[in-house]
C-alpha positions as CSV (number, residue, x, y, z in Angstrom):
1,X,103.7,-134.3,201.5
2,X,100.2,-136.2,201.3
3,X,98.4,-133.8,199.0
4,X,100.9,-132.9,197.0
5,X,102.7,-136.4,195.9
6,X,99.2,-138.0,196.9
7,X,99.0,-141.8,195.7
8,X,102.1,-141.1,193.6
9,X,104.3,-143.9,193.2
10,X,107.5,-143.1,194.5
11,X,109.5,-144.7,191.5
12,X,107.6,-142.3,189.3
13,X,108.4,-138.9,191.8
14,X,111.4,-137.6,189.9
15,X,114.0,-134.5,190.9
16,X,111.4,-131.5,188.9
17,X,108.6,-132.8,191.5
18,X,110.7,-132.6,194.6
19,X,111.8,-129.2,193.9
20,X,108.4,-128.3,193.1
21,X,107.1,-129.7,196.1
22,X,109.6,-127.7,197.4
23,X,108.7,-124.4,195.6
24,X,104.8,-124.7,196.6
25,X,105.3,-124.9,200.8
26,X,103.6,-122.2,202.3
27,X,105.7,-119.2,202.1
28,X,105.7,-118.0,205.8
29,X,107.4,-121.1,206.3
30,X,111.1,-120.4,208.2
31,X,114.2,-121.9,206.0
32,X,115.1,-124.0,209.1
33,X,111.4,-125.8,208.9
34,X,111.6,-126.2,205.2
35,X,114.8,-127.5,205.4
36,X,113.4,-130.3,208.3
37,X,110.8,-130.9,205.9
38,X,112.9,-131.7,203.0
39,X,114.8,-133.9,205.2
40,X,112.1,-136.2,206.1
41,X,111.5,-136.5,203.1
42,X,114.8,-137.1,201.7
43,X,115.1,-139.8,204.6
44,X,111.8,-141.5,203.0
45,X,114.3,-141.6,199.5
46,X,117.3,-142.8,201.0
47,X,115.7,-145.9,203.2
48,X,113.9,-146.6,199.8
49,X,117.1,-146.6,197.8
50,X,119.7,-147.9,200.3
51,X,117.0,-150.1,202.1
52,X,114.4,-151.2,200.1
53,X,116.1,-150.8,196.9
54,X,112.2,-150.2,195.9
55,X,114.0,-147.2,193.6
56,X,116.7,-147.2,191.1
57,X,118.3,-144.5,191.9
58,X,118.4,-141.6,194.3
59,X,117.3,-138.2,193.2
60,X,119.0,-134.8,194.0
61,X,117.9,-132.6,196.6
62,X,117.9,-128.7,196.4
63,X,120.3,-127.3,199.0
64,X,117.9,-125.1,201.8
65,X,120.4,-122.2,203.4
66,X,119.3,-121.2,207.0
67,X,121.9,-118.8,207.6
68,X,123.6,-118.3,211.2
69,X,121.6,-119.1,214.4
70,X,119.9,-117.6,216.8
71,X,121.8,-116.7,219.5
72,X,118.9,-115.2,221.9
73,X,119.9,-116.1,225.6
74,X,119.2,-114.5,229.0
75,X,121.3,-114.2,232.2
76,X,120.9,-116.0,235.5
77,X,118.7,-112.7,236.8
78,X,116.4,-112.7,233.9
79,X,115.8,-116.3,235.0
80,X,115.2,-115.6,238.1
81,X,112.2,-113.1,237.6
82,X,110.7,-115.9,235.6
83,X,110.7,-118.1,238.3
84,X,109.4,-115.6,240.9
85,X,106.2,-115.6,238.1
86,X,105.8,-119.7,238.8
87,X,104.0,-120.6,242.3
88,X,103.7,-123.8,241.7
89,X,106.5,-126.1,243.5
90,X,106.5,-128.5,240.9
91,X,107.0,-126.6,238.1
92,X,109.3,-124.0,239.5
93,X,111.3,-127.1,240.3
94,X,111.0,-128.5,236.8
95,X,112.3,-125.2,235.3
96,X,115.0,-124.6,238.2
97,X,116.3,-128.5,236.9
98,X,116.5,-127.0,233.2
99,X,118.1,-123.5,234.0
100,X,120.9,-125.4,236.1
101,X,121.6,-128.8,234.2
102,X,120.6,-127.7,230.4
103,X,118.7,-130.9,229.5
104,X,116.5,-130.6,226.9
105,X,112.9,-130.3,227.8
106,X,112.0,-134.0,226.8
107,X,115.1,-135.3,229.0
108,X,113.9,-133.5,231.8
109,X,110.1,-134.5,231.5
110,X,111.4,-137.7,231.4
111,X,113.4,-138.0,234.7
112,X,112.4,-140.4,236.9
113,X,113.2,-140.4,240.8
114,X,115.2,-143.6,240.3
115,X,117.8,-141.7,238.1
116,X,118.7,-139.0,241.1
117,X,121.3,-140.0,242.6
118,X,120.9,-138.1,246.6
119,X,123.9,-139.3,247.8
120,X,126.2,-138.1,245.2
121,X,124.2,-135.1,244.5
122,X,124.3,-136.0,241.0
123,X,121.4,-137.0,238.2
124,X,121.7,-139.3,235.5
125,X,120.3,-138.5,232.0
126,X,119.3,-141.3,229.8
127,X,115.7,-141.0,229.0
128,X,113.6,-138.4,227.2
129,X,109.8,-138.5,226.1
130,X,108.6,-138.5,222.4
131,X,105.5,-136.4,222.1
132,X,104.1,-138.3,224.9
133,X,105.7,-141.4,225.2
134,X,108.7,-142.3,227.5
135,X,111.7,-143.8,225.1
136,X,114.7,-145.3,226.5
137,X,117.2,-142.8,225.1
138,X,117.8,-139.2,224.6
139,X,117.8,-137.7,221.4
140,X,122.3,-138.4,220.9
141,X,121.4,-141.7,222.7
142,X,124.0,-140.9,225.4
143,X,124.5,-141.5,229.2
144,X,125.2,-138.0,231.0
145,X,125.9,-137.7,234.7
146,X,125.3,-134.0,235.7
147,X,125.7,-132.4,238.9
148,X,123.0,-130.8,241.1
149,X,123.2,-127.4,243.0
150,X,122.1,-126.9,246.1
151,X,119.0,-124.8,244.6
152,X,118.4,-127.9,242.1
153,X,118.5,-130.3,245.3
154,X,116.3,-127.9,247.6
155,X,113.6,-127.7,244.9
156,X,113.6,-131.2,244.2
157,X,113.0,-132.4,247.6
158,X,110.4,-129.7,248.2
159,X,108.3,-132.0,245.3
160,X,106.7,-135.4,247.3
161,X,109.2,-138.2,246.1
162,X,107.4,-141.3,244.9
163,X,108.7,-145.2,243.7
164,X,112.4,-144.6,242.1
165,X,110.1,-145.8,238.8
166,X,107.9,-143.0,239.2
167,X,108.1,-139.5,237.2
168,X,109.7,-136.2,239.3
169,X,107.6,-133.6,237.5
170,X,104.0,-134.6,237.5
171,X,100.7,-133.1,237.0
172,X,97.5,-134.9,238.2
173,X,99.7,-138.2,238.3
174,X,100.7,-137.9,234.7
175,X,104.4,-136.7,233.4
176,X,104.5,-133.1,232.2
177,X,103.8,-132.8,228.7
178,X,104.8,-130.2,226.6
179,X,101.5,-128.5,226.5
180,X,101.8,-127.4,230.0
181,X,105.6,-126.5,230.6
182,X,105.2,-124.2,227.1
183,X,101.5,-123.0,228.5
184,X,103.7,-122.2,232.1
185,X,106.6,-120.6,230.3
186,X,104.2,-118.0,228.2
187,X,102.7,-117.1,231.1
188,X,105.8,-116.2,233.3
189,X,107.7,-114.9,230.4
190,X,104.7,-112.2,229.7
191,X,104.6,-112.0,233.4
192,X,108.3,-111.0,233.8
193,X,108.4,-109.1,230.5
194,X,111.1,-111.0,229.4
195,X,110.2,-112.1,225.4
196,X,112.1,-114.9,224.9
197,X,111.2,-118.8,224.0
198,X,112.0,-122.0,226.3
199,X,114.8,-123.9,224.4
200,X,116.4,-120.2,224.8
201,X,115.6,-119.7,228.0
202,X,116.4,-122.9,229.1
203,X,119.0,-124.9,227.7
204,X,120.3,-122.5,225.2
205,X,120.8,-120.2,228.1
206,X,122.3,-122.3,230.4
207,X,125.5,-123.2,227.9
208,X,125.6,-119.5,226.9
209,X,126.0,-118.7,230.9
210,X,128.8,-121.1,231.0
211,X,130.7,-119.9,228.0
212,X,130.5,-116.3,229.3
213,X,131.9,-117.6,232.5
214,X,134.3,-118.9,231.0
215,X,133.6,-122.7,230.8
216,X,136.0,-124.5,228.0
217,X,133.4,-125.8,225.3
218,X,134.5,-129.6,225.7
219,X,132.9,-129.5,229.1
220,X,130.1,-127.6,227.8
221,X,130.0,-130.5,224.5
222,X,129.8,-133.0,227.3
223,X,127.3,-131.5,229.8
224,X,125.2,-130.7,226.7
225,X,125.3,-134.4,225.3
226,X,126.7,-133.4,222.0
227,X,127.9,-135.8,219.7
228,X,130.5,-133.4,218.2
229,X,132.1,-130.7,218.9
230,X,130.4,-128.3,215.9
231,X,127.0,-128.5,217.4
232,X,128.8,-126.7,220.7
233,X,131.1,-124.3,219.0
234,X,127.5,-121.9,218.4
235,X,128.6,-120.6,221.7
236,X,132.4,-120.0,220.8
237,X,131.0,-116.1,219.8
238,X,130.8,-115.5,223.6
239,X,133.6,-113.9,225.3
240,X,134.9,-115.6,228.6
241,X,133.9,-113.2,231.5
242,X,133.7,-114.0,235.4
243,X,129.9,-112.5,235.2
244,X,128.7,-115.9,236.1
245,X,130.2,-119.1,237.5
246,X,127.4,-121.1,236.5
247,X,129.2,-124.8,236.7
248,X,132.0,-125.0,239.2
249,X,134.6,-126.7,237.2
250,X,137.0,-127.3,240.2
251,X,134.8,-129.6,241.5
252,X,135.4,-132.5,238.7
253,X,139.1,-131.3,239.0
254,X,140.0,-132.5,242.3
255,X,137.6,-135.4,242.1
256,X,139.6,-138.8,243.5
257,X,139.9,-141.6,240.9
258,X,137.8,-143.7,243.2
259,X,134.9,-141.0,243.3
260,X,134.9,-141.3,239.6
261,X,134.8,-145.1,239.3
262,X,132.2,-145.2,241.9
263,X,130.0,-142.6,239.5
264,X,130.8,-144.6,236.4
265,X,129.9,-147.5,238.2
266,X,126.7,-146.2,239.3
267,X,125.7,-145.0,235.5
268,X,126.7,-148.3,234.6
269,X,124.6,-150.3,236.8
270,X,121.4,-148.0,236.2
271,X,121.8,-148.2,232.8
272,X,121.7,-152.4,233.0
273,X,118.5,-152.0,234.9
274,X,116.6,-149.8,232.4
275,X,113.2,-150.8,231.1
């Protein structure tokens, strides 16, 4: 945006220059990317017009079409040749946390020991890192309670547990950063011969799994942290099977209305003594 509007003043950038800034973005560029882009900059418009009110009015912005998504997932067996390409404990256990609770990668470089709860073999997901910087909220800013499997719980007590205010998946002392768990994924994807790319592997997989098992998308919505229900119904396309019983629903069925209180409880309690 720098070189092209420069030291333009924004009351003088009218609708011809947006869409020409538009028209002169590289052209290898993917439609969802421009489409981010020209959201930025539309935000920069509307918090100066609905803010601000350092403009007069609020100019038009071309409509960028990014057709349907991308639906590339992998079964539970796929993921598990990636793993087998990952010696080291802590990251197999950071991926093993993402292939069985479909956090994003930011939430789960974010978790902290304090925020696994042992006793009800449950983890609580409220944080996520920025770049490289710990914020206070994930990206919905929700509050999501999410079960651990046996395999989640045995990897993570294979890692040494530090102070409850200390990070689960470090390396040299520091959290993950996104650097390594990409540099880690390349590698055991080429490894396993499986060409696919972490979101998809990970997260994306994880509520495609579930869907094919068939999970009903409201628990999927919830595990997922979506805000609405469109943002799940991606995964509607996949037809229930019994391939995979990736989250054992029965479980919150017969939970006791005390159990339940006790969890909300918990959440509630954490979540008073954040920062």
């Amino acid at each position: 945006m720098i070189p092209f509007f420069q030291k333009r003043d924004i009351r003088d950038i009218h609708e011809g220059l947006v869409h020409d800034f538009k028209d002169e973005l590289p052209p290898h560029l993917k439609p969802k990317t421009i489409k981010n882009i020209m959201g930025t900059l539309q935000k920069i418009f509307s918090d100066a017009f609905n803010v601000r009110r350092d403009i007069p009015r609020m100019p038009r912005f071309p409509k960028i079409p990014v057709g349907k998504p991308d639906y590339d997932w992998i079964q539970k067996d796929d993921q598990e040749k990636i793993l087998a390409e990952i010696s080291d404990p802590v990251r197999k256990a950071f991926f093993i946390f993402m292939f069985q609770t479909a956090v994003r990668p930011g939430e789960a470089r974010a978790l902290r020991w304090k925020r696994v709860l042992w006793e009800i073999k449950k983890v609580v997901v409220c944080d996520a890192m920025d770049e490289e910087h710990l914020k206070d909220r994930t990206k919905e800013g929700d509050h999501r309670l999410i079960p651990l499997y046996p395999e989640t719980i045995k990897a993570l007590k294979a890692i040494t547990q530090g102070e409850p205010e200390d990070f689960v998946f470090t390396f040299r002392g520091k959290p993950f950063n996104h650097k390594l768990i990409d540099k880690t994924w390349r590698r055991a994807t080429q490894a396993a011969g499986i060409k696919i790319r972490l979101y998809h592997g990970t997260r994306h997989s994880a509520a495609s799994q579930a869907v094919s098992a068939g999970a009903d998308l409201k628990v999927v919505q919830a595990v997922l942290g979506h805000s609405c229900i469109s943002s799940t119904q991606r995964y509607a396309h996949l037809h229930p099977s019994a391939l995979l019983k990736f989250w054992d629903l029965q479980e919150d069925r017969h939970k006791t209305v005390t159990e339940v209180e006790k969890m909300e409880t918990k959440v509630l309690n954490l979540k008073g003594k954040k920062g």
